[in-house]
N, C-alpha and C positions, 0 to 999 in steps of 0.2 A: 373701091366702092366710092371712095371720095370722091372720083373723078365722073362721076354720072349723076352725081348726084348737085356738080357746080362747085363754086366757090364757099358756098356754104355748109355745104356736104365737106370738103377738105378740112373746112374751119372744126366741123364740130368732131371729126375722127380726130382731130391734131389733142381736143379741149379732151374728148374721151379716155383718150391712150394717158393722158396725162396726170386723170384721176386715178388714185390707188383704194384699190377696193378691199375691204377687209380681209384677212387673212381665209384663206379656204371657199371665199367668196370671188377668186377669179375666174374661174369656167361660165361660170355666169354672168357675172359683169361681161366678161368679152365676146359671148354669145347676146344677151342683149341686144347691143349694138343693131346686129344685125335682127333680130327679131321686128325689133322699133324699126330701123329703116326699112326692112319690108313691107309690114301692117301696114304705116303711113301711107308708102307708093300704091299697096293693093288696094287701101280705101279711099286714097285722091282717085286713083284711078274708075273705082266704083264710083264716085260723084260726080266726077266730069262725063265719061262716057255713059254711067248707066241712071244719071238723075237719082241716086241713093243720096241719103242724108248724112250726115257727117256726124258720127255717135259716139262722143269720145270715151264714154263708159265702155262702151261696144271694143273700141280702138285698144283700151285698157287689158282688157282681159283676155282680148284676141294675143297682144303681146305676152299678157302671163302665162297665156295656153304655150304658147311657140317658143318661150324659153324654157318651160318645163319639156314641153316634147321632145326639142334640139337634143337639149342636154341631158335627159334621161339615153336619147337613142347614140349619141357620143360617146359619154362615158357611162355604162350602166351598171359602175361599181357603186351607185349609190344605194343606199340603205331606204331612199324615201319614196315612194310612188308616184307618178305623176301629178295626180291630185294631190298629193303633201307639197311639192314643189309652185304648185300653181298656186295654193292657198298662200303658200309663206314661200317665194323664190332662194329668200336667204338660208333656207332650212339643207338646200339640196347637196352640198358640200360638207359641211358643218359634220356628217357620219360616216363612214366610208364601210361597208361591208365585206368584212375579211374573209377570207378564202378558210374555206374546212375550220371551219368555226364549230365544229360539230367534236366531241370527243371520241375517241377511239372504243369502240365495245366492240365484242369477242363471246361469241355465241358458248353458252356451257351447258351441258345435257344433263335432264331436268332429270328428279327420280320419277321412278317406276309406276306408272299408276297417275301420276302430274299432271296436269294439263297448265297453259301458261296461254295469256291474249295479250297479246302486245300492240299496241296503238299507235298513232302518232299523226299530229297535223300539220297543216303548214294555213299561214293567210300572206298574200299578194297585196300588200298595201291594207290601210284602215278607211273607211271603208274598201272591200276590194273582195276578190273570189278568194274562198278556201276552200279545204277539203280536207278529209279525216279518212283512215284505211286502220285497218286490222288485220290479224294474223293470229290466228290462233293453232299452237301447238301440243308434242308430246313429248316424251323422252328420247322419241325418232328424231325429232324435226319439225 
């Protein structure tokens, strides 16, 4: 990437690589990079060819978009939602979402006459989609 980007582009992947970034905060830091160096080309690009205005608010969160995206679709053992990651980038490492995290239950048939409703929900990020189901039984099933 360095080399399309010139001498300056080399200079700043050399300065990059050289920062050490907080512990659990490398997936990020080294996707950045490229986040930032895209945005920039896509929005130089947009000013020179298409007469757009140079919006560095705009430029800003175009990159907090693009590392949260990257790096939720990389690695998406994170625990945090796209938008969690994009509000706060440092957040998206920092949790790691363990596998069958759920404990072990073992169905037991209910007495005679019983009836049982079992619930349960899940949410996809805060804010984000949920959904809730039921199941309601007897001493059958």
């Amino acid at each position: 990437m360095g080399s399309c980007l010139g001498p300056a582009g080399k200079e700043l992947m050399v300065i990059w690589n050289n920062i050490k970034p907080t512990p659990n905060c490398d997936k990020i830091w080294n996707t950045a990079i490229f986040a930032i160096t895209w945005t920039v080309w896509i929005c130089r690009n947009n000013v020179i060819f298409h007469n757009k205005a140079w919006d560095k608010e705009l430029i800003w969160e175009l990159i907090k978009l693009r590392v949260a995206m990257w790096v939720k679709a990389k690695w998406n053992n994170s625990a945090y939602s796209i938008t969690d990651m994009f509000r706060c980038p440092a957040v998206g490492f920092n949790q790691q979402r363990e596998e069958n995290t759920r404990p072990l239950t073992t169905w037991e048939r209910l007495g005679v006459g019983t009836v049982k409703f079992n619930v349960d929900g899940a949410a996809n990020g805060c804010p984000g989609e949920v959904g809730i189901g039921g199941l309601l039984r007897n001493e059958n099933g």
